[in-house]
N, C-alpha and C positions, 0 to 999 in steps of 0.2 A: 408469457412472463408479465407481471403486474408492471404499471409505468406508475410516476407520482402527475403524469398528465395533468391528473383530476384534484391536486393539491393544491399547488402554486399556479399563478397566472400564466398564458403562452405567451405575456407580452413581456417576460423581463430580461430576455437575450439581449444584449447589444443591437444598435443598430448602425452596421458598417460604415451608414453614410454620416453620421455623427461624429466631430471632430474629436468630441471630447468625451466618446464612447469608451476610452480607456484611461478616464483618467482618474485621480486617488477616488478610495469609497472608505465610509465611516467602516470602525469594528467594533467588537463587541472588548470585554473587560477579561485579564487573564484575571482565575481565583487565585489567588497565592498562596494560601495555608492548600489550595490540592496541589497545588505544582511542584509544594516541596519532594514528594517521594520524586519528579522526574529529575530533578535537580540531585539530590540526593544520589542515585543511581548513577550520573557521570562522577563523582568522584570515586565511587567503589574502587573501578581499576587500577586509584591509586596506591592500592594495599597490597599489589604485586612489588612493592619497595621491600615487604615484609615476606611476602608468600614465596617470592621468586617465579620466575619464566619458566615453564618444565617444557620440556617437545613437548610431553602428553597436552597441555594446555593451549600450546600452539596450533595443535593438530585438532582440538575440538573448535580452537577459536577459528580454523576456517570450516571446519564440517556445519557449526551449529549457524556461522553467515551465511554459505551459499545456500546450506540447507533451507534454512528459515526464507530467506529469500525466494526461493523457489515458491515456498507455502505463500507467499505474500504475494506474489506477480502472478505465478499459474492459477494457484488457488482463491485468497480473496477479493484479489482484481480481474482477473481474465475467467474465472470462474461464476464467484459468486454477486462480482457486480456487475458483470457484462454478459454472462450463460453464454459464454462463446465455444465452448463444446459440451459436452454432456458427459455423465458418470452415475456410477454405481451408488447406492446409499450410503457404502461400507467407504469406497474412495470419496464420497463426498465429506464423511464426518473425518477420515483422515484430515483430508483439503485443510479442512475449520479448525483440529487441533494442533494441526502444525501450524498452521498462520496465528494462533491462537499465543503459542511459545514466544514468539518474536515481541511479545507486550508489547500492542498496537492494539489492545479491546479485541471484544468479538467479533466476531464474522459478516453479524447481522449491524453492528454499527459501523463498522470499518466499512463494509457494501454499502450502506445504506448511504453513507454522507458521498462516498463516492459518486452515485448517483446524481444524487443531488449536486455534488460539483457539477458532471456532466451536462444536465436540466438548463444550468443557468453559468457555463461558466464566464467568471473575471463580471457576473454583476453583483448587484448588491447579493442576493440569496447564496452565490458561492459562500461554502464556509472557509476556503482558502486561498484564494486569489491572491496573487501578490501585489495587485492594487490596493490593499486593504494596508499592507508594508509588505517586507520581505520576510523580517523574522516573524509576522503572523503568520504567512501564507510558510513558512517550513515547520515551526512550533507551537504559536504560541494560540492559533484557534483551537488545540489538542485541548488546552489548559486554560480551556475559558468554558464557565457555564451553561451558555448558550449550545455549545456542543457535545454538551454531555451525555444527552439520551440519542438513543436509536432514532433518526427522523421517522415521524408521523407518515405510515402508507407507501412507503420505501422498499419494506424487504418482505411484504405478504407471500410471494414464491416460494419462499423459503421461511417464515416464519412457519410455517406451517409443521415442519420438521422439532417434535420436542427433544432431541439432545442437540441441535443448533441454536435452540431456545437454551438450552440449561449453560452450555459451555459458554453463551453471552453473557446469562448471568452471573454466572462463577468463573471468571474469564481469568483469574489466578492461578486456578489447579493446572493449565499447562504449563504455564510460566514456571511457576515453583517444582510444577514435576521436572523441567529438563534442569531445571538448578540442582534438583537433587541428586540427576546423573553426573552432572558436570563433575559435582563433589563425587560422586562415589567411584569415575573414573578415572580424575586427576586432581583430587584431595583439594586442599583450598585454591593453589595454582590454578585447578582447571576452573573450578567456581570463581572465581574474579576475573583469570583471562579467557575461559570457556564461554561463561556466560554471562560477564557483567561488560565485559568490554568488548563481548560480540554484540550484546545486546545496542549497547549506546553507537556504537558504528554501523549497526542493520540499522536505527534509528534515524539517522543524518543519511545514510544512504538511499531512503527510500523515500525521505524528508525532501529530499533536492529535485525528487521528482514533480510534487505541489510547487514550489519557489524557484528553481533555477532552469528548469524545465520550461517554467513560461517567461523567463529573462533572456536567459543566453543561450542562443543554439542559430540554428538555420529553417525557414521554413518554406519546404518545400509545397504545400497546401495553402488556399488564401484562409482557413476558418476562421470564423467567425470571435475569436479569442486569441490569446497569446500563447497559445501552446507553439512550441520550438521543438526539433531532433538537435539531440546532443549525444555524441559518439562514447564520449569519455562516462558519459551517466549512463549511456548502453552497455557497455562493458559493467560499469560496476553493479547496476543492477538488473542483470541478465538480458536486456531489453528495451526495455520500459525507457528508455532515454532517448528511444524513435517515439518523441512525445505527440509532436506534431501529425504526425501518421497514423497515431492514436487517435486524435480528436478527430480528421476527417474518416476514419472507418473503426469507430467503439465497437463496433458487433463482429469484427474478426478476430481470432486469437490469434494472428501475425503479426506484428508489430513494425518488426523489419522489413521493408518489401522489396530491395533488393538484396542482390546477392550477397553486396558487401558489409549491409548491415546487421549485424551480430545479432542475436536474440535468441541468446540459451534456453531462455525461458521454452520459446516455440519448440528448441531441437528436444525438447526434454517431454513436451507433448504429445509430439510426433510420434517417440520411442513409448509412451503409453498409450497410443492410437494403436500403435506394432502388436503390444502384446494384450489388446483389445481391453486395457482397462477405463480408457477413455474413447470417446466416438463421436459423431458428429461435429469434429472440427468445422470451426467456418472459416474458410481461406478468404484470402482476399479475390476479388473477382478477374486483378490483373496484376500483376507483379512490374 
């Protein structure tokens, strides 16, 4: 797997023994004429005043979160920015179109700045840090300039793939394709509370992973940043809230390492390890 090693400097980590190793870092600038469509997008769900609540809308509003969720934790974080188990070409461009749904960009820039989180996290190069503020570090580096392309020498592994390449660039047509399910299997109801108000809550759900993930939790690891485990952000998004656990072991697709901690995301890998569509899992070395 390619590193960005050869990018940025080895000296911009933190240095533990610095007092003030964690302390505020300048940001960059939100654009505001792009930010409106996200802005825009949290009021949608208020049209269910109009549409009404149908079960059928209810019942896509949790299929299209856990689902999409799952596309975003298994597949473009434990998949495509860590290659923490391996897959087929056909499960891989799944991986990419389902995480793709959840409008969070493509594969290849959602990996790639992850990455680079990981490279340099909580200093200045992080583009989400919550040293930078809180509502940078959940929203608002999304809708700033600076982070708008794919990082430079990030996602070569995988660039290499041209429908991973096309579905980055046209990172719409899943979005609008599950929209158009929503509607066609729970008329406007399911499209506002199917997919507009799954949308903005898969959004802040996986948002609090960057921002409150490195504020409030417990840490069981010393690393070298402010990553935290938070139980209640594990549950809500399948895992990923054993954040802490995360940063000291990025190269396994386990999150949880004890027993009691939750991580759907894993049992759901596991079950595709079983019916050999995924393989070389990388466990942790001790539990």
């Amino acid at each position: 797997m390619s590193t960005i090693d050869d990018v940025v400097p080895d000296d911009a980590q933190p240095d533990p023994t610095d007092g003030d190793a964690f302390g505020p870092l300048p940001r960059g600038r939100i654009n505001p004429r792009a930010s409106i469509p996200f802005f825009l997008v949290h009021l949608v769900p208020l049209l269910a005043i109009f549409t009404g609540v149908s079960t059928t809308a209810l019942v896509l509003l949790a299929v299209t979160f856990w689902g999409r969720m799952f596309f975003i934790t298994g597949g473009y974080h434990r998949y495509f920015a860590h290659r923490t188990f391996r897959t087929g070409r056909v499960f891989q461009f799944i991986l990419a179109f389902g995480g793709n749904t959840a409008v969070q960009k493509g594969p290849l820039w959602w990996a790639g700045h992850h990455r680079i989180h990981h490279r340099f996290t909580d200093t200045e190069l992080d583009p989400h840090t919550p040293r930078k503020g809180f509502w940078w570090s959940h929203a608002g580096w999304i809708l700033s300039d600076d982070t708008s392309p794919v990082p430079d020498g990030t996602m070569k592994d995988f660039e290499k793939f041209p429908e991973l390449r096309f579905i980055s660039r046209h990172d719409w047509i899943a979005p609008w394709s599950l929209a158009l399910v929503c509607f066609l299997i729970g008329g406007w109801s399911g499209l506002v509370i199917g997919f507009f108000l799954s949308t903005v809550l898969l959004w802040h759900a996986t948002f609090l992973i960057n921002s409150l993930a490195h504020v409030f939790g417990s840490r069981r690891f010393e690393t070298e940043d402010t990553s935290r485990n938070n139980a209640l952000l594990a549950v809500l998004t399948m895992g990923e809230g054993w954040h802490n656990n995360h940063h000291k072991a990025p190269y396994v697709a386990r999150q949880g390492l004890r027993w009691w901690e939750i991580d759907l995301t894993w049992y759901v890998l596991v079950a595709l390890e079983k019916l050999h569509i995924v393989h070389d899992l990388k466990r942790p070395r001790s539990n």
